[in-house]
Every structure is written in structure tokens, then in C-alpha cells.
KOLFIKE-457579 format. One line per 3 residues: their letters; for each residue x, y, z of C-alpha. Coordinates in pm, whole numbers, plus 32768, in hexadecimal, padded with zeros to 4 digits. Example, Ala and Ser with C-alpha at 12.3 -4.5 7.8 and 13.67 -1.06 7.14 Angstrom:
<rs>
as) 84CE,7E3E,830C  8557,7F96,82CA;
</rs>
This chain:
<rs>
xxx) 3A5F,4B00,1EE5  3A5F,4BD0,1D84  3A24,4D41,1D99;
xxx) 38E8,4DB2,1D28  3915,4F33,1CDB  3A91,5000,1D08;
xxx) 3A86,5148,1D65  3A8A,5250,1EB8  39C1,52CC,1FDD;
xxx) 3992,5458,1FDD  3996,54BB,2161  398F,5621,2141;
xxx) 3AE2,5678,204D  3B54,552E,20D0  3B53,53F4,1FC0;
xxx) 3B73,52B9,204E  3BC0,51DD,1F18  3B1D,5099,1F67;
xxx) 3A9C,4F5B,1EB4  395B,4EC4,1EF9  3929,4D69,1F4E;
xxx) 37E6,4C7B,1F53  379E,4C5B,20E1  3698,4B38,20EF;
xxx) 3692,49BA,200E  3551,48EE,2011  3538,47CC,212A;
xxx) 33F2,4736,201F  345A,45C1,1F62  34CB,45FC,1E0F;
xxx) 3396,4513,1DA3  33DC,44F5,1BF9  329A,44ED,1B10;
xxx) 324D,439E,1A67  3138,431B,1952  3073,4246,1A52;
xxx) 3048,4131,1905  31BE,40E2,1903  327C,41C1,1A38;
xxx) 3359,42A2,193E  33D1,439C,196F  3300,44F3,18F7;
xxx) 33E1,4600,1866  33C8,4771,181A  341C,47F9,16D8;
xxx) 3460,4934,1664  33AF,4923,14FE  3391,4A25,13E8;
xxx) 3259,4A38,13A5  3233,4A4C,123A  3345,497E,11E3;
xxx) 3309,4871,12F4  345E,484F,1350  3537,4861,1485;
xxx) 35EA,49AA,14C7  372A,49CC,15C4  372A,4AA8,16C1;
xxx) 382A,4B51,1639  3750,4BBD,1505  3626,4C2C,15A6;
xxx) 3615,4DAA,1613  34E4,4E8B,1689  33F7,4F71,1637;
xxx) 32CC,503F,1634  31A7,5042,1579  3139,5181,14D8;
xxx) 3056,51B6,13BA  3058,5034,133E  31E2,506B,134C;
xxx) 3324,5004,1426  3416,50E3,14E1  3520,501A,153B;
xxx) 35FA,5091,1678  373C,5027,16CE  384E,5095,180E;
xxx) 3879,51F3,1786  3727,524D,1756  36D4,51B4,18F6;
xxx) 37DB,528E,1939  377F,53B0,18AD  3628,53BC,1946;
xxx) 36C2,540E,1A83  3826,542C,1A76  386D,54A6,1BD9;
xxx) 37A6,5394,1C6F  3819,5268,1B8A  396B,527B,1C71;
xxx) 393C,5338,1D99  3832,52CE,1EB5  37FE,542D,1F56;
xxx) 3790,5450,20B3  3671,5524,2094  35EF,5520,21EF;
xxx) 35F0,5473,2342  34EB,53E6,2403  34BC,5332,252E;
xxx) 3491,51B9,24A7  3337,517D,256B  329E,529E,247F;
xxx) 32B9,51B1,235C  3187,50E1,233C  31EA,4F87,22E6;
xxx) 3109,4F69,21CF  3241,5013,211C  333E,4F33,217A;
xxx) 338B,4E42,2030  34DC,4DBE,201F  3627,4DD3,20E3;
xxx) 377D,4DCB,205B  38EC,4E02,2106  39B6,4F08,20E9;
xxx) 3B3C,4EE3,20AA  3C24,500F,20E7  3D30,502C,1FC4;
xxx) 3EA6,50D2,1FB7  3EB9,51F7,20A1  3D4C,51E9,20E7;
xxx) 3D69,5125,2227  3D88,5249,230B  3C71,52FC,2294;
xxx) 3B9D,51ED,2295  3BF5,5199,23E5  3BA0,52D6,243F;
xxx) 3A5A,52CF,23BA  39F6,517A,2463  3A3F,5215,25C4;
xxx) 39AE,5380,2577  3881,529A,2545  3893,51FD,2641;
xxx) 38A6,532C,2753  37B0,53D2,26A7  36B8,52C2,268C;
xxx) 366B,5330,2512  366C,527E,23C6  36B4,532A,2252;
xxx) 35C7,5343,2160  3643,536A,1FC1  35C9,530D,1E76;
xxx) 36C1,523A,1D80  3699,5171,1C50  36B1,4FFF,1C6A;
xxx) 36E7,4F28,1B32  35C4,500E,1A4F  34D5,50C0,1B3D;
xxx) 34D0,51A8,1C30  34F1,512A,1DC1  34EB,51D8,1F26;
xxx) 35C2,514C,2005  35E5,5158,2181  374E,5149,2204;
xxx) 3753,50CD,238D  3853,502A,2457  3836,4EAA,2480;
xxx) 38F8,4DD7,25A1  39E3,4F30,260D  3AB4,4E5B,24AD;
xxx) 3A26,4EDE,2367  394B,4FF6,22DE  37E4,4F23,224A;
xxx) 3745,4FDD,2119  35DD,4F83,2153  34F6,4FB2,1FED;
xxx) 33CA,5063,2032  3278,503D,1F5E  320B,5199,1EDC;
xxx) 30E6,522F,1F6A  3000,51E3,1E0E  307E,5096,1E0E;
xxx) 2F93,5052,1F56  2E48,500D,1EDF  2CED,50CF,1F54;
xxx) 2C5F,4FD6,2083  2B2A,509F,2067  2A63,4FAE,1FAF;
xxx) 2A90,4E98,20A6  2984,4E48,218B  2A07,4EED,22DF;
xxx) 2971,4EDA,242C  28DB,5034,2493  29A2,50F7,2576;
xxx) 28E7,5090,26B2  2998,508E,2836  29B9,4F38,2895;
xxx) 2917,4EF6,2A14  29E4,4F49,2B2B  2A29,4DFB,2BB1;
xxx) 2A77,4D56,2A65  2B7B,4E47,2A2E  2C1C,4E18,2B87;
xxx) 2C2C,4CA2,2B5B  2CBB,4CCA,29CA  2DB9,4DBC,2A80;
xxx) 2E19,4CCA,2BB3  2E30,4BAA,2AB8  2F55,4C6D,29C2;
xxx) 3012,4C9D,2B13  3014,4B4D,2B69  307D,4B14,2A20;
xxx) 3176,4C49,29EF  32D5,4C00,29FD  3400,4C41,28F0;
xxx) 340D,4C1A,27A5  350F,4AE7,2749  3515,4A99,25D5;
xxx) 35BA,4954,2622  34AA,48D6,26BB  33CC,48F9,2597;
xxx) 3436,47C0,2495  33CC,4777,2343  3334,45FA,23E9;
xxx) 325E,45BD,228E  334E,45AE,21C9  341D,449D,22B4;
xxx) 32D2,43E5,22CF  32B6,43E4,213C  33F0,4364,2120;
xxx) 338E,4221,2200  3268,41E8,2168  334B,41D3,2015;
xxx) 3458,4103,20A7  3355,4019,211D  32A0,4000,1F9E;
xxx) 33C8,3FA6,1F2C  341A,3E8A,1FFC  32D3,3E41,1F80;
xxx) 3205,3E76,20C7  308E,3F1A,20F1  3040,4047,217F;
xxx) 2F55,4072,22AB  2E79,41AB,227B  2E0B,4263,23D7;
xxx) 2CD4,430F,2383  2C94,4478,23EE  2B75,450F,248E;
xxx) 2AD4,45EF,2382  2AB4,4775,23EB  2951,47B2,245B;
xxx) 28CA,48C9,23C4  2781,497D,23F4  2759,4917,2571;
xxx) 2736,4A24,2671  286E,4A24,2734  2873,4A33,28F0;
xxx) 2995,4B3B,28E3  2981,4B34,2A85  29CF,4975,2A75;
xxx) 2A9B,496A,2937  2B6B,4A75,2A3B  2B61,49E2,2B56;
xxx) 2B9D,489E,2ACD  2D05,4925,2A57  2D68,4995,2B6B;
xxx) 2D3B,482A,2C0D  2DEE,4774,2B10  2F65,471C,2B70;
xxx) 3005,47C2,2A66  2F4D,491F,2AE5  2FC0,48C1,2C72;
xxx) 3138,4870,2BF6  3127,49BF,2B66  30D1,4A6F,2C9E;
</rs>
């Protein structure tokens, strides 16, 4: 793994210098773009566009536009916006974890303690632990701004979760919501006995990425040059008025629901 940002924790007066580390790879095919005339390969090129020619990445920089003009930025001037934040992540408050909606969460990435930082961030990890709380602090990643929230992960490593800000999450008020109206009594009890029969703990290994295995059969099979069988789905019905009481009662009678219970 390749660091993605080198720098400290601030826990209190305490710095924790630390490097950060993409947590999470895609399980999706790498599925490549091709002209369906010929099957080539489509490429991306970064093109000046009054010259028509292809610049390296090396060359290009970037900027904002202001009055029909460039400003062009480079490290210092990232830097300079926020100097104390483009190398320190500082631990502005804790909060229990449950409190943050996870509409926030965005990314995760690892944590790696550095020389004479391991204490202290050992530290951390089981003060966080006990007390049930994760950090909240602001940072700059790359060229913008970021909140991160620092939790414990596997009683090994401190996580640095990235967190959305709050303008980022759009206004839901225009959608088409159902009025706030008490469902019946008995509908509710059933809802309620079905998620118990269904309730148990969360394992993430039994959640698998199965599309992407089936993909890859259905490609290994093309190019042995076999055909593909297509199961047809049952479309979603829409506009019919729905039995709550069955559709309920008919869960809790299917073997997956008595299993569960």
C-alpha cells in the first residue's frame, strides 16, 4: 500500500505522527471500453485544447477562473490556505460513534503509527475503546478540506473514517414522502416480530460481491464461445394497492423467516 497523506494526530498536546493509508479496493471487473465496429481499445487523452495536442501529466497544473482569467495554484499556495491543518489532523471533539448518521460516512483509510508514535497511538486506540467514543477533526487531503472520524478497528489499528460535510447532503424535501401517519397496531407488531426473527449479528463476511463472480462466468463461457441463458425477472409492480397484513404474514412463513427465529 502507498501512503496517501504524511502527517500527525493532535490528541490534546499529544501528536501522533501517522500516515494514512487507502482502507478499501474495488471487488467490480476491470471491464476496458472498446469501439463496438472493431473491439479497440478507447483511450483518454489529455488534450490542449487550442492546440489539439496531448499534454503530460507532468505539464498540466490547476486553476481558478476569475474574471475570464487563470489563477494557477500549486503545493505552497494548498498549504497556505490552512497551514495548521495541511499536516496536523486535530481531534476536535469526541462522540459516541452511533451519534454519527451514516449518511456522513464516505471513505475509510488505515492509520500507521510512525517513530516514537506507537505508544501514543496505542494509547489512543484503548482510551477509545473504554470510553466508547470516536474523534472528530478537520484535515486537508490532497486539495480540499475533509472531516475525519478516528475509531478503533479489530482492538489492531486506529480507522480514519471520511465524513461528508453537512452541505454536501442534499435537501430530501422535494421528494414525494409519505405523510407522517401511525401505521395500525397489528401491522406494526407483525413488521416488529418479523425483524426479530430476522435479527442476529452483523458478519461482513457473509455479505459477498456474487455479481461480479457470476460476470466473470458468463465471460469465461463467451469466450469458449458458448451462449448465455437469460433468467427473466419479474418486473416491480407498481401502482397496486398492497395487503400489508398477507405480504406480513406471508414472511413470517417463509423458511428463511423460521430459520431466523
Amino acid at each position: 500500500m502507498k501512503a496517501i497523506w504524511n502527517g500527525a494526530i493532535g490528541f490534546g498536546l499529544v501528536n501522533i505522527p501517522v500516515k494514512i493509508y487507502s482502507a478499501t479496493e474495488t471487488s467490480k471487473l476491470d471491464l476496458d471500453m472498446l469501439d463496438k465496429s472493431d473491439f479497440s481499445n478507447i483511450k483518454f487523452k489529455r488534450v490542449n485544447e487550442k492546440t489539439g495536442k496531448e499534454v503530460k501529466w507532468a505539464n498540466i497544473v490547476k486553476g481558478f477562473l476569475i474574471d475570464d482569467k487563470y489563477v494557477v495554484l500549486d503545493e505552497d499556495d494548498y498549504a497556505a490556505a490552512s497551514p495548521e491543518k495541511s499536516k496536523i489532523l486535530s481531534i476536535e471533539h469526541f462522540v459516541k460513534e452511533a451519534e454519527v448518521d451514516s449518511v456522513y460516512f464516505e471513505t475509510p483509510y488505515f492509520l500507521e503509527p510512525q517513530k516514537n508514535g506507537e505508544n501514543a497511538y496505542r494509547l489512543l486506540i484503548k482510551a477509545l475503546q473504554q470510553t466508547k467514543m470516536v474523534g472528530i477533526g478537520t484535515f486537508i487531503l490532497r486539495d480540499s478540506e475533509a472531516i475525519g472520524m478516528i475509531r478503533p478497528y479489530n482492538d489492531d489499528i486506529l480507522v480514519l473514517n471520511r465524513l461528508r460535510f453537512d452541505q454536501e447532503i442534499r435537501d430530501y424535501k422535494t421528494l414525494k414522502i409519505p405523510a407522517k401517519k401511525a401505521p395500525k397496531p397489528a401491522e406494526l407488531k407483525m413488521a416488529k416480530n418479523l425483524i426479530q426473527q430476522l435479527s442476529e449479528p452483523f458478519d461482513p463476511k457473509f455479505y459477498k460481491n456474487d455479481y461480479s463472480a457470476e460476470l466473470l462466468k458468463i465471460i469465461k463461457k463467451k469466450a469458449k464461445g458458448k451462449s448465455v441463458k437469460v433468467k427473466k425477472s419479474e418486473p416491480a409492480k407498481q401502482g397496486k394497492v398492497i395487503d400489508l397484513m398477507a405480504q406480513l404474514k406471508a414472511s413470517l412463513q417463509t423458511p428463511k423467516s423460521k430459520n431466523a427465529s
